[in-house]
C-alpha positions, 0 to 999 in steps of 0.5 A: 569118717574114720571112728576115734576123734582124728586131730584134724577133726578136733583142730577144725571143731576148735576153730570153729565151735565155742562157748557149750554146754551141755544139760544131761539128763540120765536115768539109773534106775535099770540094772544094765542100762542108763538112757539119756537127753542131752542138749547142747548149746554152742556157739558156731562160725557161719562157715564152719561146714557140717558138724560132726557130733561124736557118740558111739553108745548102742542107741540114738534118736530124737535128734533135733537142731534148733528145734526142728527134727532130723530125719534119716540121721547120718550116724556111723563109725562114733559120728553123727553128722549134721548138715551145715544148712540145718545150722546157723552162724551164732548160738545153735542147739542139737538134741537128743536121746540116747541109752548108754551100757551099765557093766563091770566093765567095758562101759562107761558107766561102771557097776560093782556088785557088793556080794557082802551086802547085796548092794550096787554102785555106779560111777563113770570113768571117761578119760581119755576120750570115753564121754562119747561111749557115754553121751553125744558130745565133742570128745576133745579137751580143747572145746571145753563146756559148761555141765548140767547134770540131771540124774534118775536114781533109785530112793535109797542112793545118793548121787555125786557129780562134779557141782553142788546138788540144786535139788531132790525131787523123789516120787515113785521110788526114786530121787531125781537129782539136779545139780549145779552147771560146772566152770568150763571143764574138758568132756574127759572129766565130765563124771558121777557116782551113785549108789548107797554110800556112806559119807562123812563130812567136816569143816573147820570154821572157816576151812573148805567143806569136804565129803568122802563118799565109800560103800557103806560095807566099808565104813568101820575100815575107812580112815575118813578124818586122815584122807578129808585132811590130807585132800584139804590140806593140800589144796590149801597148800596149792592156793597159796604156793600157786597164788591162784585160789581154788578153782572150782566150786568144790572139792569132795572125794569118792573111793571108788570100788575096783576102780581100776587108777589109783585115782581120777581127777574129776572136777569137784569129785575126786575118785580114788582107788577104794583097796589103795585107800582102805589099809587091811592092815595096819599100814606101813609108812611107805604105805600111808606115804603112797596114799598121801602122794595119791592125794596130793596128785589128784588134787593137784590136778585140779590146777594142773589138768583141770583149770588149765587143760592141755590142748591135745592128748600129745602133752598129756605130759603137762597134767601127769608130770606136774602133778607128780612133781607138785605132790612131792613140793607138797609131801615136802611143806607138809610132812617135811620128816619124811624126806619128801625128795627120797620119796620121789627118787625112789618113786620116780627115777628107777622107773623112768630110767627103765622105761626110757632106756628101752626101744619102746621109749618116746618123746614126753611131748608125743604125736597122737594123729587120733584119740583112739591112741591116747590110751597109750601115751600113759606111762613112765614117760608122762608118770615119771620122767616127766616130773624128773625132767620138771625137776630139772627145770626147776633147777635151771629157772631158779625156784623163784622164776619157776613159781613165777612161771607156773604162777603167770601160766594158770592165770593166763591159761585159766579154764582153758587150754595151753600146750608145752610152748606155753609153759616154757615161755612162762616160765622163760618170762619169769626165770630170765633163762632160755629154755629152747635147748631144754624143749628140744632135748627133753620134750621133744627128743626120746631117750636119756643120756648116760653120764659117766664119771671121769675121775683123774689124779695126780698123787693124792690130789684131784688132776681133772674130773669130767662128767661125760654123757651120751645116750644109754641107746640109739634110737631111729630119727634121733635128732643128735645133740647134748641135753643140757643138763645142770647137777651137783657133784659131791665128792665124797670122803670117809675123813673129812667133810664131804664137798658138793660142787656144781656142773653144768653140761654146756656140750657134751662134757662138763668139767668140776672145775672146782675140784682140782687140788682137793684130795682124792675123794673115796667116792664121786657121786655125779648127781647130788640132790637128784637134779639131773636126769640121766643113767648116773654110772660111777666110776669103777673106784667109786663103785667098789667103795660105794658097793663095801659102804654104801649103808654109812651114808647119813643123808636119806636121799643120798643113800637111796640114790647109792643104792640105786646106783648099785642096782644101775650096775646090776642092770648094766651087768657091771656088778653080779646079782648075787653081789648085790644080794650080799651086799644087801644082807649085809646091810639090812640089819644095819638100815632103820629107814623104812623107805630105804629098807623097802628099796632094798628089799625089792631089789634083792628079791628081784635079784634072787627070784630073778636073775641069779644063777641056780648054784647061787640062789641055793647057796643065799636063798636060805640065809635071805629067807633066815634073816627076813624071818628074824627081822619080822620077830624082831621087836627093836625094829620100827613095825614098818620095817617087820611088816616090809620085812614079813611081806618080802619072806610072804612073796620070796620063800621057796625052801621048806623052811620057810614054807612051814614058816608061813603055814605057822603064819596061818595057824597062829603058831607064829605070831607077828606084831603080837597077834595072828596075821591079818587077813590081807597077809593070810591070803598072801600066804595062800597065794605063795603057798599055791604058788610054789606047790605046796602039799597043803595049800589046796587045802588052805586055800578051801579054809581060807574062803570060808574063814575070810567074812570081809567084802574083799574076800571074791578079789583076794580069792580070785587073785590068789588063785591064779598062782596056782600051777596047773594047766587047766586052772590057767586056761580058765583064767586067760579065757575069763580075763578077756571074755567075761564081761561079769569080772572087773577089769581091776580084778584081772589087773590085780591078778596078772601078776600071780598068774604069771609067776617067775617061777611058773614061766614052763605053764605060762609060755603058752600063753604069751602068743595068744596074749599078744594076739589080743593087743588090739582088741585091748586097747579098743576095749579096756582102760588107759593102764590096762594094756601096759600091765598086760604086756608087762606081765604076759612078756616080762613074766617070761625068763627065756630066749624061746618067749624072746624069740616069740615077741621078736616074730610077733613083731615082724610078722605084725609090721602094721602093728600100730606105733602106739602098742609096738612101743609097748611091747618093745619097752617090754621086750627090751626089758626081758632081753635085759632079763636074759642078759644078766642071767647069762651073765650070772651063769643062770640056766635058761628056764625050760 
């Protein structure tokens, strides 16, 4: 039998199975090892054939089938097999005893060492199909089950699973802890947490009682009031907006230390990431906005994942996307000042519009033959195109016949499984709207069109003005067709009031009929309120006006999104990189919203660092550099706005000036906001200091280690370090990322990004070949994000045709590279032929 959960494994197993649970018993009280029983009771058709349990963990044994031992166990390749006739047709009951790893990575079960206090913390991250490395099971979402846990740990900790505690029984040292048996809930979200934690806890008379668990190190720094809010707050929310209660038993949060997600949507115990949800600093809106979405995705998960499950791995899309749309419905009900709609333009639509522009882009729904795979359907597709395309559907259906449908789809659906099919028919139900053409074209088919506008005149009057789209790249086996797509086009006037009229796409053209008569407009922007998905490119008029005015649009969403047409033109070599930046100079200190600011700020700083010609970044780093400085000191400005501004001079600085800016930063010469910085910006300072060479920075980086008391210093230390630019320094780190199974997974995602710094890509370049020799071995051995961030930082770090040419050879002489990693890698290789292409045309250098 081949090793991973093959479909046709899951499919026989669904048809056959039902109605399990599972009782777990777990014992934590050793440092390296957790060992275990499980009984697992379920129902089996009398004609099923063997059965095949799934567990890949060091030790199995005591296996028994409805009471009778089982001698000479067939276990091999992450299967256990147990012949038919020890089996009978109705309820059946395999147990056994097994040992599961404990380590800081790799395992199942996660330890974190908490140097400051000496203190140690476990929790479980199983998604997508890792319940097995943690105890025999059926690994796959559509055979849902009822779990018992029942936990060993020591005295001192306390334990947290996905139902409420039934009993403490503590003897000898420790507390065995019992806990309630869940609703159904897929393997994958089967989880615990134990250690000391703190907790808080609070319920307003008649409001849901939430607990939010964090290592106690932490507690003066958690903001506990906001986040058990901000979760309560939303399910609340959800209830109402879904018409269906909240489906389980209850709702408690963990911040979890180096988890390595923003966050897991455990049944009942939500674990979030501890550094994301733990600000160091005063936050910036930006910041408190991105935690905020956290939640209200996790949460919404539990509707969308949890109650309803997708059938298969193939339309992980269903939980991903609709979580991300629903946190942004929910941003907008509850925080309506923040223009929850820029938010998710923002957020979503540049990052999907890159992903799927490239050759390593696939369909939303996306074949998986294996779970082994699943890993790798994570992603912009899911993350962010899918959420864009569901706001596009929204738009189609009529918000009331899409709140009705996704009403009709939980209620059908509830605690259990449902696949794409099953949601558009809902929603056809409801909307009265066929939605075939919508599945073919947006789940079913890769790539995304690129609409063009078409203005034409008479005079001073509007002739005709079409809305043209084809796809932005062609792809193998595309199907062909037009997706249809429904938009506002808004003609935009600098005299008069601008006019928003509609199109619909019904081939591969669509007519503004309305516009006809009015006056040339000064602009025409084709994708008004951000309900079509697409690469929306201006017509050359419209792009000179938007480029000389774009900072006096009045509307947030609709200023993002000019902005982000902008960077579209930069991306398209339409418009120079050092174009952009001026234009951004020039409007910076004009641009008060805080998101929009931030959006600006990192495409100028990806311009600069980037993409423009050497001659260029001489001539604008200094006035960048002087203008980012003044806007930190500048006391008119919201502190958002400062820290944003602080942040970006932190991670761009480059000439002398600057750096003894930021030596001043540390000496508390300069001081920002009225005080010296805090910690989290001294080691960003540290880490750029490293970075470009400075003379002193050695020696900061030594002070700084011994300055910095908090539990966070190891992490910030070691990501820091890895920007430094020597050889030597460099190899450890590569031999460390993957080798040593003592350095959390997250600390070496969080440093990837220094060690491969634009600016370093000389030392670096050794190390692409060897980092994508080790793909395989990745996807096998570390978590869902893990891989993507890899390849991203190891392929796009690089500048020049030499590491393109590198990718291109691994490529070809790796044909039976597997389809998943290969579109990896391609969506990163795209991404730095892009690289080279504006840099050529900006008449950059090629790196040496």
């Amino acid at each position: 039998m081949q090793p991973g959960i093959a479909h046709e494994l899951a499919l026989s197993r669904a048809t056959t199975l039902a109605d399990v649970h599972y009782d777990l018993d777990l014992d934590l009280t050793r440092p390296d090892m957790a060992a275990g029983a499980v009984r697992i009771a379920f129902r089996r058709r009398r004609d099923a054939g063997d059965l095949v349990v799934d567990y890949r963990g060091p030790t199995l044994d005591a296996v028994r089938t409805n009471a009778s031992a089982v001698a000479n166990l067939e276990w091999r390749d992450g299967h256990l097999r147990l012949p038919a006739h020890r089996l009978k047709g109705g309820v059946n009951l395999v147990e056994a005893r097994f040992t599961t790893p404990i380590a800081p990575t790799g395992a199942a079960i996660i330890r974190f060492d908490d140097r400051s206090d000496a203190s140690t913390y476990l929790y479980t991250l199983l998604v997508p199909s890792d319940a097995n490395l943690l105890f025999p099971c059926f690994d796959q979402p559509d055979l849902k089950a009822r779990i018992r846990w029942r936990i060993r740990a020591p005295a001192e900790w306390t334990v947290v699973a996905n139902a409420r505690v039934e009993a403490r029984d503590t003897a000898a040292g420790s507390t065995t802890w019992t806990f309630a048996r869940t609703e159904p809930i897929p393997t994958y979200l089967a989880a615990f947490a134990a250690g000391p934690w703190t907790e808080w806890g609070s319920a307003p008379t008649g409001q849901r009682p939430i607990t939010l668990y964090a290592r106690k190190s932490r507690r003066k720094e958690v903001d506990a009031d906001t986040i058990i809010k901000a979760n309560r707050d939303a399910a609340h929310w959800l209830e109402t907006w879904f018409g269906v209660p909240f489906p389980f038993s209850k709702l408690d949060a963990v911040l979890a230390p180096a988890f390595p997600f923003g966050g897991m949507e455990h049944v009942g115990e939500i674990f979030y990431n501890e550094n994301s949800f733990i600000f160091r600093e005063p936050p910036t809106l930006t910041q408190r906005l991105g935690r905020d979405a956290t939640i209200y995705h996790e949460v919404s998960h539990q509707w969308f994942g949890d109650l309803v499950t997708m059938r298969w791995f193939d339309d992980l899309w269903l939980k991903e996307g609709f979580a991300t749309y629903m946190s942004a419905r929910i941003q907008a009900e509850l925080q309506p000042q923040s223009e929850a709609w820029k938010t998710f333009y923002i957020r979503n639509k540049p990052v999907a519009y890159a992903a799927d522009s490239t050759r390593g882009t696939n369909s939303v729904w996306q074949p998986l033959a294996n779970l082994d795979e699943a890993k790798s359907n994570y992603g912009p597709i899911v993350y962010n195109k899918a959420p864009s395309i569901i706001k596009q559907l929204a738009f189609l259906a009529g918000d009331d016949g899409f709140r009705r449908g996704l009403h009709l789809f939980l209620t059908r659906h509830a605690y259990a499984n449902a696949t794409w099919r099953d949601l558009l028919s809902a929603v056809e139900t409801t909307s009265g709207v066929s939605l075939k053409a919508f599945g073919d074209q947006y789940i079913l088919r890769a790539g995304m069109p690129r609409v063009e506008t078409r203005l034409e005149t008479r005079g001073d009057k509007v002739s005709r003005l079409t809305l043209a789209q084809s796809p932005v790249r062609a792809l193998p086996n595309d199907p062909g067709g037009w997706w249809p797509m429904k938009v506002q086009v808004r003609l935009g006037y600098r005299d008069r009031p601008d006019v928003v009229l509609p199109a619909s796409f019904e081939g591969d053209t669509a007519t503004v009929a309305g516009a006809v008569g009015l006056p040339v407009p000064d602009y025409v922007w084709a994708n008004d309120g951000d309900y079509g998905y697409g690469l929306f490119l201006p017509d050359a008029r419209s792009a000179a006006w938007i480029a000389a005015h774009v900072g006096e649009a009045r509307d947030g969403l609709l200023r993002a999104m000019l902005w982000g047409a902008l960077w579209d033109l930069v991306r398209e070599t339409r418009l120079p990189p050092a174009r952009f930046a001026e234009i951004a100079l020039a409007a910076l200190p004009h641009e008060q919203d805080e998101q929009i600011a931030s959006l600006i700020l990192n495409r100028a700083s990806i311009a600069l660092v980037r993409y423009v010609s050497e001659a260029n970044a001489a001539r604008l780093f200094p006035p960048w550099e002087q203008a980012l400085a003044a806007r930190t000191q500048d006391g008119a400005l919201a502190y958002g706005l400062r820290k944003d501004s602080l942040d970006a001079l932190v991670s761009t600085a480059r000439t002398p000036a600057a750096r003894a800016l930021l030596h001043d930063d540390l000496s508390g010469t300069r001081l920002f906001d009225g005080a010296p910085v805090k910690q989290l910006t001294r080691w960003n300072i540290v880490e750029r200091l490293l970075a470009v060479g400075d003379p002193g920075a050695e020696a900061l980086y030594a002070t700084e280690m011994k300055h910095d008391a908090t539990p966070e210093a190891g992490r910030s230390a070691f990501i820091a370090r890895a920007a430094t630019p020597d050889a030597a320094i460099k190899r450890d780190y590569f031999h460390r990322y993957l080798d040593d199974p003592s350095l959390n997974e997250e600390w070496v995602s969080a440093s990837l990004a220094a060690f491969n710094d634009p600016d370093q890509t000389g030392l670096t370049r050794a190390f692409l070949r060897p980092a994508l020799e080790r793909l395989e071995w990745i996807r096998a051995n570390r978590r869902i994000f893990f891989l993507p961030s890899w390849i991203n930082a190891f392929v796009r770090g690089q500048r020049s045709p030499d590491a393109l040419a590198e990718v291109d050879a691994y490529l070809s002489r790796r044909p039976d590279l597997p389809i998943d990693i290969r579109r990896k890698v391609l969506e990163a290789r795209d991404e730095l032929e892009r690289t080279i292409a504006i840099r050529r045309a900006a008449g950059a250098k090629e790196p040496a």
